[in-house]
C-alpha positions as CSV (number, residue, x, y, z in Angstrom):
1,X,-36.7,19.6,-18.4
2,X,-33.1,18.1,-18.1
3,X,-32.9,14.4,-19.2
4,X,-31.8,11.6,-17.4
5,X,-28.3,11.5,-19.0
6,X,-27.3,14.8,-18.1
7,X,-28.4,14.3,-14.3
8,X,-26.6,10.8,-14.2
9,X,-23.4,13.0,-15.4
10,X,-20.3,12.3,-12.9
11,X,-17.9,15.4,-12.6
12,X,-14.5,14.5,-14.0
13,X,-12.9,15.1,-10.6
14,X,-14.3,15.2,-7.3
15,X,-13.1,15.6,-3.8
16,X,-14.2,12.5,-3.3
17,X,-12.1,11.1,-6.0
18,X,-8.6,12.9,-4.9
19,X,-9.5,12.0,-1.3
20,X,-9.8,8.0,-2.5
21,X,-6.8,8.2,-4.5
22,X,-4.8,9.8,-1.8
23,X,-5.8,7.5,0.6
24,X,-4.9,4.7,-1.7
25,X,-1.6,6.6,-3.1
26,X,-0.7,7.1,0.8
27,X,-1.2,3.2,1.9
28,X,1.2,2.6,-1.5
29,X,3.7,5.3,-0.6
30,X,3.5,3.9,3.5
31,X,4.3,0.4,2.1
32,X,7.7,1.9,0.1
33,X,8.5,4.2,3.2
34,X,8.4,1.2,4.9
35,X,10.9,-0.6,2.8
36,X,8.8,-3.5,2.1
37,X,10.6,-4.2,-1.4
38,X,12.1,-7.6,-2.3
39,X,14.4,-6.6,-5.8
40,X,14.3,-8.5,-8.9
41,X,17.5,-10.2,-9.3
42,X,19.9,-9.4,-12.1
43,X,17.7,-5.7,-12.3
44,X,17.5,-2.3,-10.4
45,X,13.6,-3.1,-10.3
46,X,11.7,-3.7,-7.1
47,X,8.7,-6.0,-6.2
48,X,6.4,-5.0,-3.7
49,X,2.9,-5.2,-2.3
50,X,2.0,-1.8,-3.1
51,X,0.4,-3.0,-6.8
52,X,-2.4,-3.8,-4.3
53,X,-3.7,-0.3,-3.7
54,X,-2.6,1.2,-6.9
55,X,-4.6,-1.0,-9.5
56,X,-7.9,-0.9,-6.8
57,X,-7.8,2.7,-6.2
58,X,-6.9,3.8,-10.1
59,X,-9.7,1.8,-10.9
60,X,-12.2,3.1,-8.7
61,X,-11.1,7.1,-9.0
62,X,-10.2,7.0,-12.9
63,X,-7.7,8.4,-14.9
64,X,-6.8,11.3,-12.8
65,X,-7.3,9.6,-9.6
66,X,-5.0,7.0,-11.2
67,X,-2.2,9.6,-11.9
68,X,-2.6,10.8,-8.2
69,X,-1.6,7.3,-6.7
70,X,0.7,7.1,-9.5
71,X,3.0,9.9,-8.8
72,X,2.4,8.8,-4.4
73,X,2.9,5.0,-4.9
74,X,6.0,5.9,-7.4
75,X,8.0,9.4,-5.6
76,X,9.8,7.3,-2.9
77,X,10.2,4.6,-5.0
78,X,14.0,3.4,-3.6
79,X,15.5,2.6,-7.2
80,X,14.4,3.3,-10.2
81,X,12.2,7.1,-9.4
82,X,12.0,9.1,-12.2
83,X,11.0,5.5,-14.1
84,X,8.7,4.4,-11.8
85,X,6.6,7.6,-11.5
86,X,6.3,7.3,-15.2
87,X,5.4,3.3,-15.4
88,X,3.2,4.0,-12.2
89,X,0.8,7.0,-13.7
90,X,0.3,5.7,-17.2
91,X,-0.4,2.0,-15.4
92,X,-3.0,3.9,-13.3
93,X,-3.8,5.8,-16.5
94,X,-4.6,2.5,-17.8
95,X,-6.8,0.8,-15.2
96,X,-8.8,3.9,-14.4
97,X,-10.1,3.9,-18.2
98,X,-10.4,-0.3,-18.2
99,X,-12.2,-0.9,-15.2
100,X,-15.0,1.5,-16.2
101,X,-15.2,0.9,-20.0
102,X,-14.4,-2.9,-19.6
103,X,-14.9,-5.0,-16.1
104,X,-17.5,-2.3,-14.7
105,X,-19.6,-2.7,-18.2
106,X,-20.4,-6.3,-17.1
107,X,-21.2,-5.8,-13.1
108,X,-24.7,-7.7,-13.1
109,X,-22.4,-10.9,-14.2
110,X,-20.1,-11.0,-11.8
111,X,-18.2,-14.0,-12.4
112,X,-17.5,-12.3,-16.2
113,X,-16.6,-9.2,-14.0
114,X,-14.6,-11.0,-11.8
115,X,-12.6,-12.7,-15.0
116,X,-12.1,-9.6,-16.3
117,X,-10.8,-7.4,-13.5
118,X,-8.1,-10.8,-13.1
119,X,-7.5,-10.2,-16.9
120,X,-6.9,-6.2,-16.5
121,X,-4.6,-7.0,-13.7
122,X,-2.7,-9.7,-15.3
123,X,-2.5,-7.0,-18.5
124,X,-1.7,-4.1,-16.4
125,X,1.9,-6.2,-15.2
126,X,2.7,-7.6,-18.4
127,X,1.7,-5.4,-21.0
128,X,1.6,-2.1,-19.1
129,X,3.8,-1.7,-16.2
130,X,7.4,-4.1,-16.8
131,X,7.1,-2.6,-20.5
132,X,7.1,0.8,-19.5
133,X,9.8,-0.2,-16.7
134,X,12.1,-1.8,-19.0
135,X,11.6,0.8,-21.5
136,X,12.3,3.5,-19.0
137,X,15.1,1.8,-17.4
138,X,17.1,1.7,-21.2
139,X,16.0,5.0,-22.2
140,X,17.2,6.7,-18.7
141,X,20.0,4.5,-17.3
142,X,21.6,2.7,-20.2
143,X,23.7,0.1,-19.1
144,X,25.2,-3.0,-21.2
145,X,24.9,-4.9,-18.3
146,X,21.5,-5.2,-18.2
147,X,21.7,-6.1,-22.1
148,X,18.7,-5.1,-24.5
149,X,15.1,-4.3,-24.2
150,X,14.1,-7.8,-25.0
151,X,16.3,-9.3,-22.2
152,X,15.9,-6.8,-19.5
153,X,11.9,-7.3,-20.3
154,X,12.2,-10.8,-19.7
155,X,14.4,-10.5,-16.9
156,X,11.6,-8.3,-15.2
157,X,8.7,-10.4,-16.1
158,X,10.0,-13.4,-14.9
159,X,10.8,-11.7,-11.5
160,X,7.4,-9.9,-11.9
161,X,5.3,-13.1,-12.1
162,X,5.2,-14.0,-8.4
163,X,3.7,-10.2,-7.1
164,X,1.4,-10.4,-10.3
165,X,-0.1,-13.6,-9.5
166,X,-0.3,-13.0,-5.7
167,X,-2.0,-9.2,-6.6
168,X,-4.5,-10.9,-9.1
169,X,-5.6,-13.2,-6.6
170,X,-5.8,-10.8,-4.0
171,X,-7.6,-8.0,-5.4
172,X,-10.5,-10.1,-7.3
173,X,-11.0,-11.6,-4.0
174,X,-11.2,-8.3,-2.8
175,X,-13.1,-7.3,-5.4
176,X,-15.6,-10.1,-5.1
177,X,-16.1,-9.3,-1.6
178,X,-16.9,-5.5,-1.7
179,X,-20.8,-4.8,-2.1
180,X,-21.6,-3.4,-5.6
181,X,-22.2,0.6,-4.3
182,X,-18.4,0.1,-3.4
183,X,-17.0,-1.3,-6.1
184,X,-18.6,1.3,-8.4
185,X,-16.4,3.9,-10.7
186,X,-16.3,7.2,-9.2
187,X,-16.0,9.4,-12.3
């Protein structure tokens, strides 16, 4: 007799997952295409609206969904490539393992839920993705003009605060509005 645990099992990867993840890398990769970029003054960085459909659909798909619309929402990526592609998987890295261990665990509250998937976002810019960026940026393109790691990180976080705030909002009231069976971790 096989036990309930074993038949709940999700496959690590699904062609449901890479189809998600594509279809969210590809709205990510459309918006860069597009050349909807605003840069960060004083940086090589970009902001962008594509942070919308990378920290949703990494989320939802998981770790290797999350690398999938890392390497799409980063491979065009106008600036910065090689160092976006590498901030952009381990960010989706990140949120794939967070939302299920962390903001999923607490679904039947979904005010806590809600506060959490705003705090994973909010950590995701400012302790994921401009740390990686600036760290890229000075191991890959040194240049004295953007000065250390410390300024160049603060540079990039101050320029970063306006998309982070704006993609917060935006995804937990997206978030908020999508009916549980949708909102739930596919791996």
């Amino acid at each position: 007799m096989e036990s309930k645990v074993e038949s709940t099992k999700k496959p690590i990867l699904s062609a449901r997952q890479v189809g998600i993840a594509a279809a969210f890398g590809g709205c990510a990769l459309a918006i860069i295409l597009a050349g909807l970029t605003i840069p960060i003054p004083g940086t090589v960085a970009v902001t962008d609206p594509r942070e919308l459909f990378t920290t949703i659909g990494a989320s939802l798909t998981g770790p290797i969904g999350g690398v999938v619309i890392g390497i799409l929402a980063a491979i065009a990526d106008p600036s910065i490539q090689f160092v976006s592609i590498f901030a952009h998987v381990l960010g989706g890295i990140y949120n794939g393992l967070i939302y299920k261990n962390v903001s999923w665990k607490f679904k039947d509250n979904k005010v806590v839920s809600l506060a959490l998937w705003a705090a994973q976002v909010l950590v995701y810019y400012f302790v994921v993705m401009v740390p990686l960026i600036v760290f890229g940026l000075v191991m890959f393109f040194p240049d004295p003009e953007y000065g250390g790691f410390f300024s160049l990180l603060s540079a990039i976080e101050v320029g970063a605060i306006p998309e982070a705030l704006l993609t917060t909002a935006v995804t937990t009231i997206i978030m908020a509005a999508l009916p549980e069976k949708y909102r739930r971790p596919l791996w």
